[in-house]
PAKOL-342748 format. One line per 8 residues: number of its first residue (from 1); their letters; for each residue x, y, z of C-alpha. Coordinates in Angstrom, 3 decimals, padded with zeros to 6 digits. Last residue first. Layout:
PAKOL-342748
NUM = a = X/Y/Z ~ ...
//
This chain:
PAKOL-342748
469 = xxxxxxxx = 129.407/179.416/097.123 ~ 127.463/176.873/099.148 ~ 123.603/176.133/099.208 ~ 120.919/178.442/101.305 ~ 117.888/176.138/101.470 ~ 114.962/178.454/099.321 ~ 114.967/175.526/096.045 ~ 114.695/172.954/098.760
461 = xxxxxxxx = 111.050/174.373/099.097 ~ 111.359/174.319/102.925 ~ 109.634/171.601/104.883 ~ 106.914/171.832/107.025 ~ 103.984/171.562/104.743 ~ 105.086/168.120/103.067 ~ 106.509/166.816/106.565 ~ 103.027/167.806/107.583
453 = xxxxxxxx = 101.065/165.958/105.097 ~ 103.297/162.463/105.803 ~ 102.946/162.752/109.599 ~ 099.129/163.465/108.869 ~ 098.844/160.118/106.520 ~ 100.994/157.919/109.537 ~ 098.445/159.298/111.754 ~ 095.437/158.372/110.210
445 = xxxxxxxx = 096.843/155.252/108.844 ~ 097.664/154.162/112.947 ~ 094.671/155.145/114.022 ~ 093.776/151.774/115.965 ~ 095.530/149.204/114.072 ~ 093.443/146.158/114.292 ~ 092.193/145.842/111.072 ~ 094.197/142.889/109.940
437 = xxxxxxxx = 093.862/141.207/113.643 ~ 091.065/139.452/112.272 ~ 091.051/137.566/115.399 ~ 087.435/139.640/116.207 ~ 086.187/138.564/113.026 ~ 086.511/134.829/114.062 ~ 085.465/135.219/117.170 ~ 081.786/136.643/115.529
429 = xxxxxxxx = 081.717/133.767/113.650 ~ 081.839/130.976/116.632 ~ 078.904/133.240/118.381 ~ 080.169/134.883/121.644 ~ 078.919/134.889/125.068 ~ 078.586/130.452/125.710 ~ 080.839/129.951/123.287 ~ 083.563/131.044/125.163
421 = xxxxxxxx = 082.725/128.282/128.034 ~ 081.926/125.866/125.547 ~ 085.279/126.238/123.644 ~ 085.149/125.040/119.831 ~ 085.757/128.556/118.308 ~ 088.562/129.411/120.932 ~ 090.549/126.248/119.658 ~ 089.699/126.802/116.165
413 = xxxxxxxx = 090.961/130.171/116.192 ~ 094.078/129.487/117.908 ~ 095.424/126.425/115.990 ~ 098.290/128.648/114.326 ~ 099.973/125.922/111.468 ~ 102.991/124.058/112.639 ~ 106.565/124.787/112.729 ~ 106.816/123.198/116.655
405 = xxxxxxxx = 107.286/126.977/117.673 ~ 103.756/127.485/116.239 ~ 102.248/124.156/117.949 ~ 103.615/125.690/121.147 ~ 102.245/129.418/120.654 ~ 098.812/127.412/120.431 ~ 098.842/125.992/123.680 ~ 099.672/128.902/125.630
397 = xxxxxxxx = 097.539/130.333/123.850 ~ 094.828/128.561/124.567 ~ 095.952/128.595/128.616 ~ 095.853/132.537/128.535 ~ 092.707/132.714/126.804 ~ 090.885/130.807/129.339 ~ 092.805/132.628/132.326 ~ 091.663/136.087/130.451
389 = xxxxxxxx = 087.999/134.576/130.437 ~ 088.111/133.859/134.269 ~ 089.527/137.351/135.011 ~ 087.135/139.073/133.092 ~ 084.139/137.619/134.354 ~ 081.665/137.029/130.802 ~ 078.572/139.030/130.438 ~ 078.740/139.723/126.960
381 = xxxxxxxx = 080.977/143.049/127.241 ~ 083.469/141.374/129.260 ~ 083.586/138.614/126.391 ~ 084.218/141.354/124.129 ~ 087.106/142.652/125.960 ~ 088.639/139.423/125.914 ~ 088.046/138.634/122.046 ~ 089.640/141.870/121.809
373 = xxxxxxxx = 092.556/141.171/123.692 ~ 093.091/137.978/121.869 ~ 093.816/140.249/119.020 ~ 097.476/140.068/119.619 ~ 097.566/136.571/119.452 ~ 095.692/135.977/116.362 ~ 097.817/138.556/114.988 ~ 100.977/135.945/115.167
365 = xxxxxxxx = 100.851/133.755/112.295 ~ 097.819/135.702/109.664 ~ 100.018/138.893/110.299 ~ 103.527/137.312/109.482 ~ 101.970/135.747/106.620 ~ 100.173/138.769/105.452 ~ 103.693/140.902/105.783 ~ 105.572/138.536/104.085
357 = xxxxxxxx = 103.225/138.306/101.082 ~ 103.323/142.336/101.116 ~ 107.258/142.160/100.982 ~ 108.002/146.266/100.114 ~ 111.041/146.664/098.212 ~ 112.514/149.889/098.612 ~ 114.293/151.496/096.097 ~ 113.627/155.280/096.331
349 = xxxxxxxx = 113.722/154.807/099.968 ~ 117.237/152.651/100.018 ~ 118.649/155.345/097.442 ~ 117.698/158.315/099.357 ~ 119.074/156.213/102.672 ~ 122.855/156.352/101.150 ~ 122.541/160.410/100.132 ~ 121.978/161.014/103.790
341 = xxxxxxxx = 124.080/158.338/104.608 ~ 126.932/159.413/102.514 ~ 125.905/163.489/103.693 ~ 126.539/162.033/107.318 ~ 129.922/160.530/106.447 ~ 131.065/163.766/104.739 ~ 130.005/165.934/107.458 ~ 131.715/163.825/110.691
333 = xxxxxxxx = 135.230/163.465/108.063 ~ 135.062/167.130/107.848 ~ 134.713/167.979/110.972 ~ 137.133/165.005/112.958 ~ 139.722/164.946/110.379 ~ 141.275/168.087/110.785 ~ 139.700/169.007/113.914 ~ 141.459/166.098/115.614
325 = xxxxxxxx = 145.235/167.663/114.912 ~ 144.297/171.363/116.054 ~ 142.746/170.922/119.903 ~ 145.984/170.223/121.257 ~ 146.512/173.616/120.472 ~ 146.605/175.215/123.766 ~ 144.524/178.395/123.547 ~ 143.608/181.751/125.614
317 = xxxxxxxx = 143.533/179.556/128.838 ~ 143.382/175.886/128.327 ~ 141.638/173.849/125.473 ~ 140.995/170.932/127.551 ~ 137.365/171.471/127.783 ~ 136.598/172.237/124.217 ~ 138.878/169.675/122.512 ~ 137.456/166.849/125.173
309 = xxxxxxxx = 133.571/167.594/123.823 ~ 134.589/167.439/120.109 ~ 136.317/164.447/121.115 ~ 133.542/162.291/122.451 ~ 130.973/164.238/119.653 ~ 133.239/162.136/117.417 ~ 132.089/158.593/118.405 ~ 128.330/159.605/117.189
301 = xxxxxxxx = 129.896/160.145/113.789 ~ 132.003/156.984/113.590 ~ 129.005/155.132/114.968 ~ 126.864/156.671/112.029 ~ 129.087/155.499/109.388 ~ 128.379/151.971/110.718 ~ 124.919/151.836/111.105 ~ 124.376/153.682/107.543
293 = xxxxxxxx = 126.833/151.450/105.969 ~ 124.565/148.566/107.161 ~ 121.653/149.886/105.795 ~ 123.266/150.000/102.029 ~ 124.731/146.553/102.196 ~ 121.836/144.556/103.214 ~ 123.097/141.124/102.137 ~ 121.527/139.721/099.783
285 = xxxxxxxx = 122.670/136.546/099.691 ~ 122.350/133.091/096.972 ~ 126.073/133.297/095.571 ~ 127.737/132.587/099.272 ~ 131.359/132.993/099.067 ~ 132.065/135.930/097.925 ~ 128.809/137.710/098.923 ~ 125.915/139.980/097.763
277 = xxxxxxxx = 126.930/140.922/094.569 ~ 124.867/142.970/092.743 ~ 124.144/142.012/088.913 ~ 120.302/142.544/089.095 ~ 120.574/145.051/092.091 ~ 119.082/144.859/095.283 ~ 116.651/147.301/096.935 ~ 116.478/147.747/100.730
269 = xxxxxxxx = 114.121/145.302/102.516 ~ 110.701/145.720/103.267 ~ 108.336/143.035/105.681 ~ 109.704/140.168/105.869 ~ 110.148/139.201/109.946 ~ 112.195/136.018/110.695 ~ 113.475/135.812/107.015 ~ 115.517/139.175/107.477
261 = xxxxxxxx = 114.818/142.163/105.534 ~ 112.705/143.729/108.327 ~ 115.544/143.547/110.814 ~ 117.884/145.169/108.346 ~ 114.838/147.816/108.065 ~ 115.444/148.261/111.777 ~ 118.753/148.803/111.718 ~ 118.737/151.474/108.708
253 = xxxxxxxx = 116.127/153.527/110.570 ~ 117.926/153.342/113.995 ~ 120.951/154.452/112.311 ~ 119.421/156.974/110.617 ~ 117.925/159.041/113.866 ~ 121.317/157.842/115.494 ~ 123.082/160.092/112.563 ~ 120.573/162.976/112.512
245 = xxxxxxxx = 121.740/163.365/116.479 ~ 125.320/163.036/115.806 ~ 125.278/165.555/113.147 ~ 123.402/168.025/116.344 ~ 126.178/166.788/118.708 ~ 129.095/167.339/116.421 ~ 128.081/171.067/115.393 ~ 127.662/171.367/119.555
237 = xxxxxxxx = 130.512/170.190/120.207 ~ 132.484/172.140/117.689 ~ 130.627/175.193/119.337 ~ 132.359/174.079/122.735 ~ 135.406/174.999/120.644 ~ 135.234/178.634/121.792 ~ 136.228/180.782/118.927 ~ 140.299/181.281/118.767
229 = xxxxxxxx = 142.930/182.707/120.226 ~ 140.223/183.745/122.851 ~ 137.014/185.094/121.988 ~ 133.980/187.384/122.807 ~ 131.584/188.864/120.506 ~ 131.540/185.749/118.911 ~ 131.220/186.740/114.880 ~ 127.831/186.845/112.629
221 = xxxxxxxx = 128.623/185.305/108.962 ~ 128.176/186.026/105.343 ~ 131.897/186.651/104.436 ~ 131.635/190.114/103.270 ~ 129.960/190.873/106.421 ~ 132.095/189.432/108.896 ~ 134.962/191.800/107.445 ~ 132.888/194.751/107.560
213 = xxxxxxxx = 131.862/194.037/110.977 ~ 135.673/193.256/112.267 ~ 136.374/196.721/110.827 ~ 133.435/198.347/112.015 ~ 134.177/196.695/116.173 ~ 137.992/197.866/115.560 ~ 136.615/201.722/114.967 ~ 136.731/203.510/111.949
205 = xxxxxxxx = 137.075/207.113/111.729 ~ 141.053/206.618/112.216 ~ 143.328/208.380/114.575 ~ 143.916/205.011/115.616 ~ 142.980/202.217/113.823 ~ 146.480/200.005/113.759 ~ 146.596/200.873/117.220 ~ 142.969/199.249/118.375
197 = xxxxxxxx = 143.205/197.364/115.642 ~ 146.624/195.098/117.077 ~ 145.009/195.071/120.429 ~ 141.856/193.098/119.533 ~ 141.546/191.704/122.516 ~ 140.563/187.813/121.317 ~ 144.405/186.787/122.034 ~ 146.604/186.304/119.196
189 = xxxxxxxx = 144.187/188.980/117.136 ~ 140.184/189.817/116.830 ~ 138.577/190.064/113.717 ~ 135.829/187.667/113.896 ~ 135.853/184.148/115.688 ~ 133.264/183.040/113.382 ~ 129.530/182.033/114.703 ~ 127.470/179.260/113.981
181 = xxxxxxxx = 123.676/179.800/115.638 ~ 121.904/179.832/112.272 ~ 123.463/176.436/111.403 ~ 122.085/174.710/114.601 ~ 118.271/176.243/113.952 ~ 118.555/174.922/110.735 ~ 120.126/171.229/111.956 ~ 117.465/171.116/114.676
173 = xxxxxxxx = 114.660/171.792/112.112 ~ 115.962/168.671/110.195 ~ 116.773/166.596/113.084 ~ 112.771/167.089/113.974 ~ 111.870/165.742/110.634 ~ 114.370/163.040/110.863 ~ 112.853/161.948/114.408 ~ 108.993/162.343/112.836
165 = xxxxxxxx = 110.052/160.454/109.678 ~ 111.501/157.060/111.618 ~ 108.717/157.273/113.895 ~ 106.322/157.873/110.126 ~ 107.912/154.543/108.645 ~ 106.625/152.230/111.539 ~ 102.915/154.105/110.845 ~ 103.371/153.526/107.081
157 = xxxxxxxx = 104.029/149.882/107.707 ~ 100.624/149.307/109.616 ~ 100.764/148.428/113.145 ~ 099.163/145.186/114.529 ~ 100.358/144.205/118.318 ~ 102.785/142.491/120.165 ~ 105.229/139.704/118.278 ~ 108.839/139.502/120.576
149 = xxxxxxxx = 111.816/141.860/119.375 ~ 111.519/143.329/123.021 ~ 108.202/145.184/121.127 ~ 107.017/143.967/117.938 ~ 104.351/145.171/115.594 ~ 102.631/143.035/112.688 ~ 101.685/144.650/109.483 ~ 099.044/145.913/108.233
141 = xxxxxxxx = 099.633/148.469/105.241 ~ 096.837/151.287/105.382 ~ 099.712/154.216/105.581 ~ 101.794/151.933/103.148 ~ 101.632/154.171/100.160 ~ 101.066/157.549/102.085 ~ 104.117/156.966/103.849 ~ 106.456/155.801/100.977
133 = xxxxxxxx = 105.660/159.251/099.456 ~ 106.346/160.872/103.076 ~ 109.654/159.031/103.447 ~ 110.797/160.447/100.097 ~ 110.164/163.929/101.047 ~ 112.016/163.340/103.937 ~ 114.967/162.227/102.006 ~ 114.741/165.458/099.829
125 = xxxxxxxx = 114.851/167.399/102.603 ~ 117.510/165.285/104.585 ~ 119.887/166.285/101.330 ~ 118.939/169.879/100.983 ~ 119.421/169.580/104.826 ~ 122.683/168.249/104.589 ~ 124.143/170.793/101.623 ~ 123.278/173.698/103.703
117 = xxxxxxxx = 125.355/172.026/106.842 ~ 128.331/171.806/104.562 ~ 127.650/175.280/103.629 ~ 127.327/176.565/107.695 ~ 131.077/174.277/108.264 ~ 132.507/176.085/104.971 ~ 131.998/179.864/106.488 ~ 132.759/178.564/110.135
109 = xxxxxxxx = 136.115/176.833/109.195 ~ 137.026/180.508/106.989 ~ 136.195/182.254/110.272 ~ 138.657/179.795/112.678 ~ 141.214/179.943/110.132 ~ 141.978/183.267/109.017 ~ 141.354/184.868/112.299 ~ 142.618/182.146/114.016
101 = xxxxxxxx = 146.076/182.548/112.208 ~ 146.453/186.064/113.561 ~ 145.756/188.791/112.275 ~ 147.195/192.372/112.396 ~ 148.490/192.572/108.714 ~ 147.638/189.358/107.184 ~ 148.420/190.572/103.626 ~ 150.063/194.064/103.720
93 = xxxxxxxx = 153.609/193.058/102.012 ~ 151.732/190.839/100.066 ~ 149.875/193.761/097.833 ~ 152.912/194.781/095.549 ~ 154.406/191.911/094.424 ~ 151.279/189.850/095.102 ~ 151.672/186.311/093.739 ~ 154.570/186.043/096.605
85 = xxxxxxxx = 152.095/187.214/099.171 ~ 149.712/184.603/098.040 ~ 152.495/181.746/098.542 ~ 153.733/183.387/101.921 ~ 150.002/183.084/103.038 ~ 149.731/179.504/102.072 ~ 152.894/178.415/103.697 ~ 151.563/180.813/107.104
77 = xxxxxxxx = 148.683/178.570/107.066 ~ 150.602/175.100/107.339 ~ 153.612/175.749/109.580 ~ 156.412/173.960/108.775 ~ 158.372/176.391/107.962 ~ 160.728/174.524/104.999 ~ 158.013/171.575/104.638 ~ 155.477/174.316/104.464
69 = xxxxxxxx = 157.605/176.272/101.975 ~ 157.382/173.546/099.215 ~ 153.977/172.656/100.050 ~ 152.750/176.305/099.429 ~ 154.763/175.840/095.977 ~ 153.038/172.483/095.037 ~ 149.538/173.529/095.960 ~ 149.561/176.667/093.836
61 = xxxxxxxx = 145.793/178.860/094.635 ~ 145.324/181.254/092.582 ~ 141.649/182.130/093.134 ~ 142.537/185.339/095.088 ~ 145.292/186.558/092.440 ~ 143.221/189.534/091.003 ~ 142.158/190.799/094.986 ~ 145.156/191.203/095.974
53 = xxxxxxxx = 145.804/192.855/092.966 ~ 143.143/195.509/093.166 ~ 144.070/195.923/096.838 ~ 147.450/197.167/096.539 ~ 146.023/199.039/094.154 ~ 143.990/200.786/095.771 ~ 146.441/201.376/098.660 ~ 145.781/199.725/102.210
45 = xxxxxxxx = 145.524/201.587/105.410 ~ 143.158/204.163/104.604 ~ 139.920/203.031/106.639 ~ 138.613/201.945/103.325 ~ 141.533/199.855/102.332 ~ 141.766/198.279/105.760 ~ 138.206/196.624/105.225 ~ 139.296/195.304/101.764
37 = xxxxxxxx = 142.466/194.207/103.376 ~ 140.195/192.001/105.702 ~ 138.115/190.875/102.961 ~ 140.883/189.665/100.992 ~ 142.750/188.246/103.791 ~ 139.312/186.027/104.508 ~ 138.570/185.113/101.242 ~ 142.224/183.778/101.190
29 = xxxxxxxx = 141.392/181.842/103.513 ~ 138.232/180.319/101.892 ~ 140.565/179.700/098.999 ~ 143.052/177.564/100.894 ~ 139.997/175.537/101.990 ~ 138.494/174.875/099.073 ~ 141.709/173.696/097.420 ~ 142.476/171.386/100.460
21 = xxxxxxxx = 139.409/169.616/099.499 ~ 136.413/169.774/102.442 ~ 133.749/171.824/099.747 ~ 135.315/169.487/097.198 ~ 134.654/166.109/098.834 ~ 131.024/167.258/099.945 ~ 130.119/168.592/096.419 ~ 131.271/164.663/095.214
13 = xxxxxxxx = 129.020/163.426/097.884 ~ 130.558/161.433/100.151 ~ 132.403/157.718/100.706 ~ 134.575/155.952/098.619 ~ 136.741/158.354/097.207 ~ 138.404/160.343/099.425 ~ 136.326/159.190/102.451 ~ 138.230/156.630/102.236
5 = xxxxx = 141.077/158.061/103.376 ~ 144.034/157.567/101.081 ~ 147.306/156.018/102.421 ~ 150.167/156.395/100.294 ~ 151.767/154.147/097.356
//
């Protein structure tokens, strides 16, 4: 009888859910204190075994009693620290000793936020490699093209599929280059000066800056090498930005391939189980389900970069913590919804149903159309004055887009084939081959073929991605 995100259950991967469980994140503090008293053991500051059984009780993490205190302190961190320290008998009296929370916090946030990104691109690798298959199977698919939602020209369905590839390609390489720029706060106090080291460290052979190194070492990450309180939350914007960015790449994939599931177009759909349900009310739908958890996931995550980017600029002076209550949703909730439509889209590609039937009739209806612009240019070629010919064509299909609308067969061809002043250039047969719009798709299978070879040659072996601890 409590409220339960659904992104508890519902939505995520089940690594997602654990690398963002409350477990996971009281033991990546902890791997923080542990590494900073490791780093104060060998300047001296820290007994041996002090250290030995700080080190034994890492893993031990007890919910119920770090609950217990928090509702006595209220203060979240400091709950989990007095629970460790109480493990400890010997050890917890030096636990924390010259941190502040930020230190904990803000390096053990980085440490799960650069895993959380690992598991993405493993993710987005494999759904890239999925768009190439389907690629190279359609590259020579006509099919018709819109622009303004209105019939244009032929594409083929491989070429439609590569735009979608090229953006989530580019995400990709965005997301790597985005994960090696995440930086911890490091080992620097309540205000970024590292005060506390300077005196803790005096008289010692190690210096603040080989403390804070050690530190960032055993936890796999580069620090700021300036701070406040804590590291500068425009890097939250920019983690939000770059999810945002694979997000609208998705969302316009899973729009468009609601578009091509409807009855105006048929062209692909997203696959549809034998005992799915696709309404309550209505037993004959089949309702794109999948795609349209994509749109709306990604809204949630394009809606968060909004207060990633009013947590950095409000966060006054050395730190107001207006910035805390947000981040606890807002970063976690923004990974798990993009690894659910990362994982989401791997089942619409692996299932996609491609109409062929659908895409022939759409072709054979409006293609005509689009190829009158060859039957212009050849006319030009024969002799003919351009601008007269393009008023004949205009007026035929003006005529024939009526009948269509009117749910009647295309009369194009044999309109153009019975015209005297058409016929006089161009041989009845030879119109009919150029309203073959079927092969008029330029280089579309060339391209969509190359887009498909260099996602393959591109992408890293998902076996060399850097996955979580």
């Amino acid at each position: 009888m409590t409220y339960q995100s659904p992104f508890s259950t519902r939505y995520g991967s089940e690594k997602m859910r654990a690398l963002w469980s409350e477990t996971t994140k009281r033991r990546a503090w902890r791997r923080v204190w542990v590494a900073a008293a490791e780093a104060q053991t060998a300047a001296g500051l820290i007994s041996p075994e002090q250290i030995d059984e700080i080190k034994a009780h890492a893993q031990d993490i007890d919910l119920h009693r770090a609950a217990e205190i928090e509702a006595e302190i209220g203060h979240d961190l400091m709950a989990e620290l007095k629970t460790f320290a109480e493990q400890c008998p010997l050890g917890g009296a030096v636990l924390h000793w010259g941190l502040t929370s930020a230190d904990v916090q803000d390096n053990a946030d980085v440490v799960r936020q650069r895993a959380a990104l690992s598991i993405l691109l493993g993710a987005l690798s494999d759904l890239l490699l999925r768009f190439a298959d389907q690629i190279e199977a359609t590259a020579d698919l006509p099919i018709m093209g819109y622009t303004h939602l209105q019939p244009a020209e032929p594409t083929t369905l491989g070429y439609r599929l590569s735009n979608y590839a090229q953006d989530l390609l580019a995400q990709f390489e965005d997301l790597v280059h985005l994960r090696s720029r995440l930086r911890g706060k490091g080992i620097k106090g309540a205000v970024g000066t590292a005060a506390p080291f300077v005196e803790m460290l005096a008289g010692s052979p190690i210096t603040p800056e080989m403390l804070e190194a050690t530190v960032m070492d055993a936890l796999g990450i580069e620090a700021h090498p300036v701070t406040s309180q804590i590291y500068p939350r425009i890097q939250d914007y920019s983690l939000l930005c770059g999810l945002a960015g694979m997000a609208a790449s998705l969302h316009k994939f899973a729009f468009d391939l609601r578009l091509m599931q409807s009855p105006g177009f048929r062209a692909a759909s997203e696959p549809f189980g034998d005992r799915q349900v696709g309404s309550s009310a209505m037993p004959f739908k089949r309702n794109p389900v999948r795609t349209e958890k994509i749109c709306s996931l990604a809204r949630q995550v394009a809606a968060g970069v909004s207060v990633a980017w009013h947590n950095a600029a409000s966060n006054l002076l050395e730190r107001t913590l207006d910035d805390s209550a947000s981040r606890r949703s807002l970063i976690p909730e923004s990974f798990l919804a993009c690894d659910e439509m990362l994982n989401t889209a791997i089942v619409v590609m692996d299932g996609m149903e491609i109409d062929e039937a659908g895409c022939a009739a759409h072709l054979a209806t409006y293609g005509p159309f689009a190829a009158l612009e060859r039957v212009l240019s050849a006319l030009v070629r024969a002799g003919a004055d351009r601008q007269e010919m393009h008023e004949q064509l205009r007026q035929h299909s003006m005529t024939a887009w009526r009948a269509i609308e009117d749910s009647k067969p295309n009369p194009l061809s044999d309109q153009l084939t019975t015209d005297m002043a058409l016929l006089h250039f161009l041989q009845p047969a030879r119109i009919r081959e150029l309203l073959d719009a079927s092969s008029y798709v330029g280089l579309a299978p060339q391209r969509a073929l190359k887009m498909a070879a260099r996602i393959r040659e591109r992408l890293l072996p998902p076996q060399q991605l850097e996955l979580p601890t």
